[in-house]
DRENDO-1510 file (C-alpha; in Angstrom, 1 decimal, always signed):
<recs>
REC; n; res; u; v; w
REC; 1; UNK; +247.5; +301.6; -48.2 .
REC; 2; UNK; +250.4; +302.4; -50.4 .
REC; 3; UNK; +253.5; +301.9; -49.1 .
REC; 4; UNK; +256.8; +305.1; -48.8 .
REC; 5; UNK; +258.0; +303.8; -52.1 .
REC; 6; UNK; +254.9; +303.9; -53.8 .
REC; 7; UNK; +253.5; +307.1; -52.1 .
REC; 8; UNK; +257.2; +308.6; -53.2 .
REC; 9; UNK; +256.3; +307.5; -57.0 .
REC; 10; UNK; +252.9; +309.1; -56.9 .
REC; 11; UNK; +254.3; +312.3; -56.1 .
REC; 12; UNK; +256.8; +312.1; -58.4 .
REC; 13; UNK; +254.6; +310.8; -61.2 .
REC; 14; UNK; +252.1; +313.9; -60.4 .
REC; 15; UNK; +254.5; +316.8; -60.9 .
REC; 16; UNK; +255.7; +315.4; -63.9 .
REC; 17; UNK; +252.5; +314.6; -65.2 .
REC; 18; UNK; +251.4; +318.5; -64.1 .
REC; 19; UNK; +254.1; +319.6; -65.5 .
REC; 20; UNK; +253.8; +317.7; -68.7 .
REC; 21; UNK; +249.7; +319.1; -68.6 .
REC; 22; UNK; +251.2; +322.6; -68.8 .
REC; 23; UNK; +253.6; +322.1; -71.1 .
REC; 24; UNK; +250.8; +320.5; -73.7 .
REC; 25; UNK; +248.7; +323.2; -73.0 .
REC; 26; UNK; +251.2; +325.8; -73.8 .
REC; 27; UNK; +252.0; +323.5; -77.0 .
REC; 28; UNK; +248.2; +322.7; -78.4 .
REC; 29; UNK; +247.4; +326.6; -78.2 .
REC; 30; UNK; +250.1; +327.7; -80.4 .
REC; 31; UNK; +249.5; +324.7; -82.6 .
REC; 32; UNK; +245.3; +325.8; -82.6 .
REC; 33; UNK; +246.3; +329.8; -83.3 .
REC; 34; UNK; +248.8; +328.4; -86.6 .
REC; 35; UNK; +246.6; +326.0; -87.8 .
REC; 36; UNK; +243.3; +328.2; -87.1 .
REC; 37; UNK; +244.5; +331.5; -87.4 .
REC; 38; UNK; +242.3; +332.7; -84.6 .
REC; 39; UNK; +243.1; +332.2; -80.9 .
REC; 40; UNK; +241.4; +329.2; -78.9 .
REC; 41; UNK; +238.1; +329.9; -77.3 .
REC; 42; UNK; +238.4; +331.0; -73.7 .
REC; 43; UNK; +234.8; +329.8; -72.6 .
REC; 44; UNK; +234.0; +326.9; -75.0 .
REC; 45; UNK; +230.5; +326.0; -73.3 .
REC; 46; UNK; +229.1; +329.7; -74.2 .
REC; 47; UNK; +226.9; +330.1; -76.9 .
REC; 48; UNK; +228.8; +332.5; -78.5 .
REC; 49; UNK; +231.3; +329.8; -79.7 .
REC; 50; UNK; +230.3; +328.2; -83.1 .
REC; 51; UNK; +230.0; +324.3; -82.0 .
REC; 52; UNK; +231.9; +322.9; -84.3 .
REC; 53; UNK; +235.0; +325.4; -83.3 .
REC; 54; UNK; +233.8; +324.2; -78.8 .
REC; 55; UNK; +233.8; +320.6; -80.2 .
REC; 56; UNK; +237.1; +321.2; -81.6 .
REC; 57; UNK; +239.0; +322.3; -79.2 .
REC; 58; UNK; +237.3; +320.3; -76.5 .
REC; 59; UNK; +238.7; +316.9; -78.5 .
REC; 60; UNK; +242.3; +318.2; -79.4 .
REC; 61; UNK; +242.8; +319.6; -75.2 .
REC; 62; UNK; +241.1; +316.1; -74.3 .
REC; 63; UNK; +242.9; +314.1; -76.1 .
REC; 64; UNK; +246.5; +315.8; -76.1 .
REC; 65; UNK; +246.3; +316.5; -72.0 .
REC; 66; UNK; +245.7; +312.8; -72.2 .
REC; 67; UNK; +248.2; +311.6; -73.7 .
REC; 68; UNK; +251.0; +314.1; -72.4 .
REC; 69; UNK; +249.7; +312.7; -68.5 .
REC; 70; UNK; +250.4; +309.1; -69.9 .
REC; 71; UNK; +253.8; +309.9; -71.4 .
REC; 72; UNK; +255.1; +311.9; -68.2 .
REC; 73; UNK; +253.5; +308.8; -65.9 .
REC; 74; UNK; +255.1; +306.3; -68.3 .
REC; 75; UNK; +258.3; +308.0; -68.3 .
REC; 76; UNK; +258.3; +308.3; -64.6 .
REC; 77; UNK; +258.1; +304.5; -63.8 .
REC; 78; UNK; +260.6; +303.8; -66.4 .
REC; 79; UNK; +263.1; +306.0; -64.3 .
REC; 80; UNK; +261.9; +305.1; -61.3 .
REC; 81; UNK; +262.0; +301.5; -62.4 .
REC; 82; UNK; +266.0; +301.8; -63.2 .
REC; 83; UNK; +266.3; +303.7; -59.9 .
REC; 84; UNK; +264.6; +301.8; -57.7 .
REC; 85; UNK; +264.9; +298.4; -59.5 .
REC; 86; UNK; +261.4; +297.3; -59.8 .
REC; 87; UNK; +258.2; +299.0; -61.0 .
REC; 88; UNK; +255.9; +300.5; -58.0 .
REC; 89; UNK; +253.7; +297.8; -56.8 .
REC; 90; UNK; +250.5; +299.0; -58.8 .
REC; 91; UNK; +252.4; +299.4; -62.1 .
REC; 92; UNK; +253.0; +295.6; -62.2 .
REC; 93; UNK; +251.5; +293.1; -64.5 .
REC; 94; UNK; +250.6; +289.8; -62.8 .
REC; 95; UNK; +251.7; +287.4; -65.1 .
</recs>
């Protein structure tokens, strides 16, 4: 079971990762509407979305919630890290 200081990272790594998610969110669909020129599809899986246009936007939402989650967690241990002094027990590498 994790311990208070890990359990105390967790939270803290999962509103910043949330509020990392949003913020990518907010910043892939303006990116999609200037580089498309049409807004993002609302409802991707419907046949009324060209495939290639449901592919699209399924890979660039994928990939950029991704990697704003692993920034924001990243981020978080290296402040927690110079707070706290050490990384939380799970984020270390047995060497």
């Amino acid at each position: 079971m994790a311990d208070r200081g890990d359990l105390g990272f967790r939270v803290t790594a999962g509103a910043a990762a949330f509020a990392g998610g949003w913020i990518a969110k907010k910043a892939i669909t303006l990116a999609w509407k200037k580089s498309t020129g049409k807004e993002p599809p609302t409802n991707p899986e419907s046949p009324d979305v060209a495939l290639a246009e449901a592919l699209g936007w399924a890979v660039v939402m994928g990939v950029g919630m991704e990697l704003a989650r692993l920034l924001a967690t990243r981020a978080t241990a290296r402040q927690w890290a110079k707070g706290t002094g050490e990384l939380p027990s799970h984020l270390k590498i047995d060497v």
